[in-house]
C-alpha positions, -999 to 999 in steps of 0.1 A, spaced: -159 -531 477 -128 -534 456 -94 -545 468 -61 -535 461 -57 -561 436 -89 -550 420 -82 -519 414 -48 -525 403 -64 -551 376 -91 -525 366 -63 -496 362 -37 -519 341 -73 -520 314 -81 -486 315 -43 -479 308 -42 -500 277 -81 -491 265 -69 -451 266 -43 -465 244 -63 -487 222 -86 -461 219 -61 -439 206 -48 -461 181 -74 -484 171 -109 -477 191 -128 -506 208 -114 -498 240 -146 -509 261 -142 -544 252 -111 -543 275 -125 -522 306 -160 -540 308 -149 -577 310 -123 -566 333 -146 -552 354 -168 -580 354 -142 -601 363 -135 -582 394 -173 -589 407 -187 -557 395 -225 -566 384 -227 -563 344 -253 -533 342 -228 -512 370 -195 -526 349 -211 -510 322 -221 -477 337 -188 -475 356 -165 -480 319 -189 -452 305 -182 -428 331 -144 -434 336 -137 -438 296 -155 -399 292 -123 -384 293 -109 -400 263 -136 -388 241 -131 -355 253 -91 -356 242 -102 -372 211 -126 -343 205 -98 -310 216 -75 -329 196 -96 -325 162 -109 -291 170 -95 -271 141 -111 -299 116 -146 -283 133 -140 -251 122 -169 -238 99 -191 -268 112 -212 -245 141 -247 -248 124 -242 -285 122 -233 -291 158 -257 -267 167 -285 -295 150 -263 -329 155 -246 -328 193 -283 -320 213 -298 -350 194 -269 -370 202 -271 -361 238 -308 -367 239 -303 -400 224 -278 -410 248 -295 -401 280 -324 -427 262 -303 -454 259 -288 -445 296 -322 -446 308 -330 -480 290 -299 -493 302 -312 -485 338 -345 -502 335 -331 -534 317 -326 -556 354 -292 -574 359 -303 -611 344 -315 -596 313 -288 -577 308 -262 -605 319 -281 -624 289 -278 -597 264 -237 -592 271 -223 -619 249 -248 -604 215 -235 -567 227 -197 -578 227 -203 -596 193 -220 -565 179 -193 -542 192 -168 -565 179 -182 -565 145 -184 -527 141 -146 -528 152 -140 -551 125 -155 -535 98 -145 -501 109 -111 -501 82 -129 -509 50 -161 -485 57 -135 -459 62 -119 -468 27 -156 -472 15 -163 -435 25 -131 -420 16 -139 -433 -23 -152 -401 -40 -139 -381 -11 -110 -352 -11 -96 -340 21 -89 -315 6 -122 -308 -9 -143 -274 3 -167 -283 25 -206 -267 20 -218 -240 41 -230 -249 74 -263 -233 63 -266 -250 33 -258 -285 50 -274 -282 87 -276 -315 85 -310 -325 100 -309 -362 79 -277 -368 96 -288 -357 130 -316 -379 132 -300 -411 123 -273 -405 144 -296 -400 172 -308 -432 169 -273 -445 171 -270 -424 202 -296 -446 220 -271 -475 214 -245 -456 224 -261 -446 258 -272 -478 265 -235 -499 258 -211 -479 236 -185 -495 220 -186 -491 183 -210 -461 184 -184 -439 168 -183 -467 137 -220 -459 136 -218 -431 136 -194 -421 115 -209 -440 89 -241 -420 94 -222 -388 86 -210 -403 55 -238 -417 39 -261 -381 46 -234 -351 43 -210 -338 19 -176 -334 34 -140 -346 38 -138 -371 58 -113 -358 79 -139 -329 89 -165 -357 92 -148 -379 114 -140 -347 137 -177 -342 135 -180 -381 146 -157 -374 176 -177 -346 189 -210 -368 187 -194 -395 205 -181 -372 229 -222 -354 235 -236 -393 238 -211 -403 264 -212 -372 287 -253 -372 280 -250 -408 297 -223 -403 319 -245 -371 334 -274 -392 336 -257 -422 353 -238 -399 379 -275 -406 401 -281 -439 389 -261 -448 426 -244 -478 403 -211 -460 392 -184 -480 410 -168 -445 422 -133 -467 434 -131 -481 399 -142 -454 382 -116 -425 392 -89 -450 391 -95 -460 354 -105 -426 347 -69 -413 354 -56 -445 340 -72 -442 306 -58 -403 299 -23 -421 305 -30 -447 280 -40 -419 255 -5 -406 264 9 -435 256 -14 -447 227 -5 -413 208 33 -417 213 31 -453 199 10 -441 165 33 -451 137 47 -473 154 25 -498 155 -5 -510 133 -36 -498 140 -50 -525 118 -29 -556 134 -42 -542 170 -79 -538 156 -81 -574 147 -61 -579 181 -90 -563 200 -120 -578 174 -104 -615 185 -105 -612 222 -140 -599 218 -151 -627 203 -136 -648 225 -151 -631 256 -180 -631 240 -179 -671 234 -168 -679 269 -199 -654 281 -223 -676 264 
């Protein structure tokens, strides 16, 4: 059972995760060690962030909508893989017990750190040979079943801890459709947004969501996106990336 003090530590991370995630991404790597740190057991820290962080993904997706326009067939192929990949790595989460999983946090922070950190210059890498404003291909022609399957591998990662998935992802879309990558990463966000309520659903009767935690942070995280989106351009998304990538490291060093 959470206290007053708990909750009031778990809120003040969901507040600035909505807002990293608005500006930067990699907002899990502030919720989950904050949860830990409260005495919440690792695999339920980690199903509790993934509920109460659905939300943001869902913001993230209605903001991009227009950008999704003309893209039916290829969500139509894409989003039910993604979900079915998530609800794997939900379930896989669910049968990894609470040592093992307590073993596997500091190579999961490290991972997600890493996609964080190289999240800027795969971007640049994509947008080479890209135009925003190019025409994208018929949803017919380009149903994207390639892209569907990898990315429903990264779903399984996704499902089972999270943070970076949309880097993954992302870079998945990339590498097997033609696009811009503004209507690619709009693409990305409604992927991300299928895997995390896939998992979410599934961990609604898992009886480990932390329900104190989780509505508190939940409201908490839509005011950070508030606040993230009135702070773009005014501060660096790069300078807080790097912020993010070097407290996950750390936590990931003191973990181990």
């Amino acid at each position: 059972m959470l206290g007053p003090l708990d909750l009031l530590s778990v809120s003040a991370a969901a507040v600035a995760a909505g807002a990293v995630n608005a500006l930067a991404g990699g907002g899990t790597l502030i919720t989950f060690p904050v949860l830990l740190a409260v005495g919440v057991p690792a695999v339920a820290a980690n199903i509790t962030s993934t509920v109460a962080l659905c939300p943001g993904y869902l913001g993230a997706a209605i903001a991009q909508k227009d950008d999704l326009r003309g893209q039916r067939g290829r969500m139509l192929v894409l989003l039910p893989m993604c979900a079915a990949g998530g609800m794997l790595g939900a379930w896989l989460l669910l049968q990894t017990g609470e040592r093992a999983f307590r073993q596997l946090i500091p190579l999961l922070i490290l991972l997600a750190s890493a996609l964080l950190a190289v999240q800027e210059p795969m971007r640049a890498w994509l947008q080479r040979g890209r135009s925003d404003s190019g025409a994208a291909l018929p949803a017919a022609a380009d149903a994207g079943w390639s892209a569907a399957a990898l990315a429903a591998v990264a779903a399984v990662y996704g499902g089972y801890f999270g943070a970076g998935l949309s880097v993954i992802v992302l870079a998945v879309l990339g590498l097997t459709l033609q696009d811009s990558l503004t209507r690619l990463n709009a693409l990305k966000q409604a992927a991300s947004l299928s895997v995390n309520l896939a998992a979410a659903a599934f961990f609604l009767f898992s009886g480990e969501v932390v329900w104190s935690a989780a509505l508190v942070m939940a409201a908490s995280a839509l005011i950070g996106g508030a606040i993230g989106g009135r702070l773009a351009g005014r501060i660096r998304p790069q300078a807080l990336r790097w912020t993010v990538v070097a407290v996950g490291i750390t936590i990931a060093f003191l973990y181990w």
